[in-house]
N, C-alpha and C positions, 0 to 999 in steps of 0.2 A: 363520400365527403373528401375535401381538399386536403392530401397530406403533403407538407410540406417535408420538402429534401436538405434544400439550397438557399438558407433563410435568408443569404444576399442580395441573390440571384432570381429568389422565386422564382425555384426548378421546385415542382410535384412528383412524386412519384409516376403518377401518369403522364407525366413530361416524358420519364424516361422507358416506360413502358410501348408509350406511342414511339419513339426513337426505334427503338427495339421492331415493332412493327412495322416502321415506314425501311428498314431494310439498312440501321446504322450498325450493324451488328461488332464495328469494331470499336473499343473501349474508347481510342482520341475522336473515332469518327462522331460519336454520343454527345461526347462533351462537348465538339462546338455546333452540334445541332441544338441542346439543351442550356447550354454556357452553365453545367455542373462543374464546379469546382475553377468558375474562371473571376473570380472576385476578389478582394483583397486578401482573404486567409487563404487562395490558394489551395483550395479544397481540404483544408484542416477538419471544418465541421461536417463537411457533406461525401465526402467522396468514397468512404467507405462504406455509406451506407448508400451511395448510389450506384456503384457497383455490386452490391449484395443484389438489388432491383433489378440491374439491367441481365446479371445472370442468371435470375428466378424467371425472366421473360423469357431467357433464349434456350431455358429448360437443359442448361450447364453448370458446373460446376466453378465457383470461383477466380481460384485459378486458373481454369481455361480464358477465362473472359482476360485476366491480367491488369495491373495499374495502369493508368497517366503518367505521363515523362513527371518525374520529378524536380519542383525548379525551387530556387533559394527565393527566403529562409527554409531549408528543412523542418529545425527549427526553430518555432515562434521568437520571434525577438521585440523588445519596446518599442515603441516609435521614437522614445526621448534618445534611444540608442540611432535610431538614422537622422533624426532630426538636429543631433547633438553634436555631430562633427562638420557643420560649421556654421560656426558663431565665431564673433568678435576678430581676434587676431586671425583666426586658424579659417574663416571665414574663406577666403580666396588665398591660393599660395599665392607669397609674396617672393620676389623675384630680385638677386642681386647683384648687380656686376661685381669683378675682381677687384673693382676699384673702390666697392661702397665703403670699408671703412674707412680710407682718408678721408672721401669726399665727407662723411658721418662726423667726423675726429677736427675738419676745417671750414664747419659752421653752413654745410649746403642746406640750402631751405629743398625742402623733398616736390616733386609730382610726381604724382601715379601717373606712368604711361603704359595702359595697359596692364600685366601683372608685375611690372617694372615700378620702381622708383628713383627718378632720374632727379639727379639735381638742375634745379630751377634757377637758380643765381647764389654767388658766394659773399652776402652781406659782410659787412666786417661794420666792427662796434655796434655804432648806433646807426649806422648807415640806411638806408630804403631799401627796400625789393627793388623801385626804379631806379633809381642813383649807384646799385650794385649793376643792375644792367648796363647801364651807360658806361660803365665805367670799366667791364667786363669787351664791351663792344668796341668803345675807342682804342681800347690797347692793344687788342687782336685785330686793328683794323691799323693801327700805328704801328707794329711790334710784333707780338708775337702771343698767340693764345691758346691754350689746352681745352679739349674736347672729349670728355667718355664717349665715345660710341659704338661702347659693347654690344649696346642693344641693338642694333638694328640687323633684321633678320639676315643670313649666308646661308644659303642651301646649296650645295654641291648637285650639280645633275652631268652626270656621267654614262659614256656607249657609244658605239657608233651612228646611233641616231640622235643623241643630244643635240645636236646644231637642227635639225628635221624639227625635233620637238619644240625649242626653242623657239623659233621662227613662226610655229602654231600657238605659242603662248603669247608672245609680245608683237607689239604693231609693227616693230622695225624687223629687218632681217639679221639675226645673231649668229648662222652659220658664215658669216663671209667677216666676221672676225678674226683677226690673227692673233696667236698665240702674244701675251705681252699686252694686249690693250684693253681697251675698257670701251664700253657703248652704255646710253644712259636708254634704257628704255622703259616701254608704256604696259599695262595687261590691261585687257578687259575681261568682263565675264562674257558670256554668251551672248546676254541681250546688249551688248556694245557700248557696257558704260565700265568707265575706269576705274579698277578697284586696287591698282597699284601700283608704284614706279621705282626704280632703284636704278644701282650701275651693274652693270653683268661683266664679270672678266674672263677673259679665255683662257686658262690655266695649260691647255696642252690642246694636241687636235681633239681628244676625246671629251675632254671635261672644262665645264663653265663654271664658275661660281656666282650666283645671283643673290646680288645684294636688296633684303627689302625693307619696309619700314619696319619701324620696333612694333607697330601692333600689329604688322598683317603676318607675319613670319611665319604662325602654325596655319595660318588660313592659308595661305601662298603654297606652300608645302601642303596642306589637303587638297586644294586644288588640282596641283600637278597631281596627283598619285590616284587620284579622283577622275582624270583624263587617261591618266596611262591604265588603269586598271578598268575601267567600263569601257573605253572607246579605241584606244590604242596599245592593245593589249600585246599584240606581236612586235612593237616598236623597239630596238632594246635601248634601255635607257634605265638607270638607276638616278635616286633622287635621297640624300639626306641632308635632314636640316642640322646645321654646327652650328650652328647660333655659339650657343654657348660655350662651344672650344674655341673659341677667341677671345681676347680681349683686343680692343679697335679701338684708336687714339688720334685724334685730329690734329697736325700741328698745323698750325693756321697763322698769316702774317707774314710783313715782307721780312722777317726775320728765321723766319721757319726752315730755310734750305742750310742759312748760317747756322744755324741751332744744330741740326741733323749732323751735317758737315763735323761738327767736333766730336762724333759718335761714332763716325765710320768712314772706311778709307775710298768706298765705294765713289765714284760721281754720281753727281745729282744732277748736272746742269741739264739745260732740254734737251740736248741731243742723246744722253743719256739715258736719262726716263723724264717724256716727253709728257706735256696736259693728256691725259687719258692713257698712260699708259701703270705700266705698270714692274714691279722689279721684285725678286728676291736678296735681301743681303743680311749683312751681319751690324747690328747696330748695339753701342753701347756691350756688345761678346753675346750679346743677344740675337738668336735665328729670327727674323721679320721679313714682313710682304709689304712693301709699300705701294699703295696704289694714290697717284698721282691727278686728285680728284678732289672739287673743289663746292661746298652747298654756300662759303659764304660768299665767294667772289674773289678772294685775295689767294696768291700762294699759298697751295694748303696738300699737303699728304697725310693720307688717311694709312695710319700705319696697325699693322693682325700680326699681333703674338700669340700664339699658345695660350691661356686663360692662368696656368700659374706663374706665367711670366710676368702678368700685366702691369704688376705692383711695381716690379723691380723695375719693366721698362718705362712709366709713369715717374720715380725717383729720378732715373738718369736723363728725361728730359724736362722735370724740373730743376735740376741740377744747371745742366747746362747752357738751359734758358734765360738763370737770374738773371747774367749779367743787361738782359733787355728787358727787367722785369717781368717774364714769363706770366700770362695771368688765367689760370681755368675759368671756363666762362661754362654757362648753363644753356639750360633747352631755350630757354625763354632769349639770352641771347643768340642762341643759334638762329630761333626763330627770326628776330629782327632783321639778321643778315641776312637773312633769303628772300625777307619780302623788301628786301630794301634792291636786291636783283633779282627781281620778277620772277622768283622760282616758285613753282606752286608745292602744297604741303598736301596729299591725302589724308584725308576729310575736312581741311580747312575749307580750299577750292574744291573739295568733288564733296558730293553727299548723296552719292550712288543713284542720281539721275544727269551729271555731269560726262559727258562724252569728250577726249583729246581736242576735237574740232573747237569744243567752245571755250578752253582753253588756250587756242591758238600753237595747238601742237602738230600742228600739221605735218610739219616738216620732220616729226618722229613716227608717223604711218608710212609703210612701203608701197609702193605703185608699183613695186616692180613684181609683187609677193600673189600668186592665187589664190592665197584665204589667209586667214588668221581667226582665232577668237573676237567673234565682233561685227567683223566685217559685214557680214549683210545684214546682220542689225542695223548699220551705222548707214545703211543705204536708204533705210525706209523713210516714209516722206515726211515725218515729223523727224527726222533725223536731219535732215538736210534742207530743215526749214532754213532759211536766210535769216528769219526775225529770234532766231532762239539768244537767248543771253549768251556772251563773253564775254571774256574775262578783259579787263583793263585796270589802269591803275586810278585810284582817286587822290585827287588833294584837296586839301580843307582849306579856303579864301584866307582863314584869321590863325592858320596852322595847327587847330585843333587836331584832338586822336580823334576820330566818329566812331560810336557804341560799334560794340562788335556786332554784327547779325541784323543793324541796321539796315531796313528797309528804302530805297527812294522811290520818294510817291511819282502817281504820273495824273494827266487830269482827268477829271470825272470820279465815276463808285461805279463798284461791280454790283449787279444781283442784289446783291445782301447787303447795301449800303455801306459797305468800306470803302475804304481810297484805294484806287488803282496802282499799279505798283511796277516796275519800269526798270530794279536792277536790287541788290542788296549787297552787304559789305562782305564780304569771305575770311580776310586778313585786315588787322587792324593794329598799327604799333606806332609809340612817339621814334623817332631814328634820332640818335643822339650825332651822327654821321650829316643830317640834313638840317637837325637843328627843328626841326617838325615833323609831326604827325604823317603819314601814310597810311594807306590803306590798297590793296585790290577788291577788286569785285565783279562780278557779273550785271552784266549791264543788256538792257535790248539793245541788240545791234551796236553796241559800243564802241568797238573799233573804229565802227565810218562815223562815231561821232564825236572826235576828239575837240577839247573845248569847251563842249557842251557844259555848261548846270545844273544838279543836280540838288533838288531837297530832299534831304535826311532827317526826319521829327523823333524826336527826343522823348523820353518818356512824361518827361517833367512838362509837355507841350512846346518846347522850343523848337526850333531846326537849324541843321546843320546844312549851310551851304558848300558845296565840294563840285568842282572842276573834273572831267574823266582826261585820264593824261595815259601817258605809256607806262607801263606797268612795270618797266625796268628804270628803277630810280638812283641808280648807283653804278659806273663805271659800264655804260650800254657797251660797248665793245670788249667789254673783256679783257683791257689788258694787265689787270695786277694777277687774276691768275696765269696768264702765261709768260709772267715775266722769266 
């Protein structure tokens, strides 16, 4: 008759008998012929008595036979015990810059960014969400405007191959960087879609610092150590992420070089520290990295203290800022400024079937490079279709915002009876700066089709009529940053 062993598992005694006969004679070799003791309790109920069977077969003693590796819980514990650490607050650790209690203390409306919560605009009274942005955007576009951007990822990669490695990570080439400067570059994974972009600085001949978004920072960082440890294991090259030993401060506005200027004796002017470059000084008796680096478009230094500096270095440049009404502005206004100069945002424009090319980033792959992460992916023939979607800008006929994630139909129906479909919206914001609405988006073939219009349908059954325009809607030459 049928004696049961392994009541999870339905392992028999002549499960492990038979084991025993076909020539598994060693105690783990049993268990994964039989899957004795390989089920949730961990051979709590079975394993004793399946090992008393396998060594009554093998006409030995106990002992000789020996346990199973022992693995946790030894033991037994609740489930309410593993199920129980996390719920509610304690759910996902939550994540704070050096800055959250002013920003907490001066009314910031919060978003999760990632296990971040970044302020999203700084209402005041009874003011709007939108009316704070606007009003956030105008005076950092007039003036002068403060930015946390603690968050966004800095991993240090360091050795005499860092510039080799780099160069295998990003589209552009990062070893012919000099010490002092900055390059804005692109990563892709494997299969040659873009899964990240930031500034990378050159900190000495040995060492880079690459800046990445707030939510790809521990991804970016497993990645590299992911490549150097399976594939480039002789390479030398050290990689850690500091995210968090900095706090990173945007001064932003044609007021922002004035502002600095009465902190420190250093120059700032361009020949100084030049668009993309970058400086060590002394600001406010504070040690700071200023890097020379702009996501709205306007004069703007993106200044790295120490993490328990941050507070104090945050006071002395609102201190010094009043007298231009100094105003911190949020993610959401940061946002506007970039899509108002055609910068793209990872995962706004990319959703991990998005490639550089359809971007219109051409001009940040190297020609001159013999591989990179990507690269022959990005050769294959639906890669270098002609008809795939880029990126352009949209404008709305009557200056409407268009829904985010809005669809433009194209004519006919596919297969399955829906409307054909010809581009969708990526980025979507009123620009307090143009007085209307914008938007970018991926478009078929959009570039060779400027002018064109576009229907956009509305949930409510309307549509939104919009124009495909150049996706740089604010200051197309660049010069208030390089003033």
């Amino acid at each position: 008759m049928k004696s049961w062993l392994d009541y999870q598992n339905d392992v028999k005694v002549s499960d492990v008998q038979l084991a025993a006969r076909e020539g598994y004679e060693s105690v783990e070799h049993a268990k994964r012929y039989t899957t004795l003791g390989m089920a949730t309790d961990q051979g709590k109920l079975s394993n004793i008595n399946g090992l008393a069977i396998l060594s009554d077969a093998l006409g030995q003693p106990i002992p000789q036979t020996g346990t199973t590796t022992f693995r946790p819980p030894y033991t037994p514990i609740s489930f309410s015990a593993i199920a129980g650490a996390a719920r509610g607050e304690i759910f996902q650790p939550l994540r704070k810059t050096p800055l959250h209690a002013w920003h907490e203390a001066n009314g910031a409306h919060w978003e999760p960014v990632g296990q971040w919560r970044r302020p999203y605009c700084y209402p005041k009274g009874e003011e709007s969400h939108r009316d704070a942005v606007n009003r956030e955007i105008t005076q950092t576009r007039t003036r002068l405007g403060l930015l946390d951007a603690s968050t966004l990822g800095k991993i240090i990669v360091k050795g005499p191959d860092a510039g080799r490695f780099l160069d295998m990570l990003y589209t552009n080439v990062m070893s012919s960087l000099k010490p002092g400067r900055c390059r804005y570059g692109l990563m892709c994974n494997e299969n040659g879609f873009l899964m990240d972009d930031g500034v990378v600085a050159r900190l000495d001949e040995e060492t880079f610092l690459c800046h990445t978004t707030t939510g790809g920072a521990e991804g970016v960082h497993g990645h590299m150590e992911d490549w150097l440890q399976c594939e480039w294991w002789d390479w030398k090259v050290y990689t850690a992420n500091v995210t968090e030993q900095y706090a990173q401060i945007a001064v932003v506005g044609p007021k922002a070089r004035e502002t600095l200027a009465k902190l420190t004796n250093a120059d700032l002017g361009n020949d100084a520290l030049p668009f993309m470059g970058w400086a060590d000084l002394t600001l406010a008796g504070l040690p700071v990295r200023a890097y020379r680096i702009s996501f709205s478009g306007e004069l703007s230094y993106e200044i790295a203290v120490p993490a328990s500096l941050g507070r104090a270095l945050w006071d002395a440049l609102l201190e010094a800022g009043a007298e231009h009404g100094v105003t911190p502005y949020g993610t959401e206004g940061l946002h506007v400024m970039r899509a108002e100069k055609g910068f793209i945002m990872i995962g706004d424009e990319t959703d991990g079937t998005v490639i550089p090319q359809d971007l219109g980033l051409g001009w940040a792959i190297s020609r001159k490079k013999a591989d990179y992460l990507g690269k022959r992916a990005q050769e294959r023939s639906h890669m270098t279709d002609p008809n795939r979607w880029k990126l352009v800008g949209l404008e709305t006929l009557d200056g409407s915002v268009l829904p985010d994630g809005a669809y433009a139909t194209a004519p006919g129906h596919n297969a399955n009876g829906q409307r054909n479909t010809q581009g969708r919206v990526t980025s979507t914001y009123y620009s307090p700066t143009l007085g209307r609405g914008i938007a970018m988006g991926l478009v078929h073939n959009g570039p060779d089709r400027m002018g064109d219009m576009l229907d956009f349908p509305k949930v409510d059954g309307g549509i939104v009529k919009a124009r495909i325009v150049d996706p740089v809607f604010y200051d197309k030459d660049g010069e208030k940053q390089n003033v």
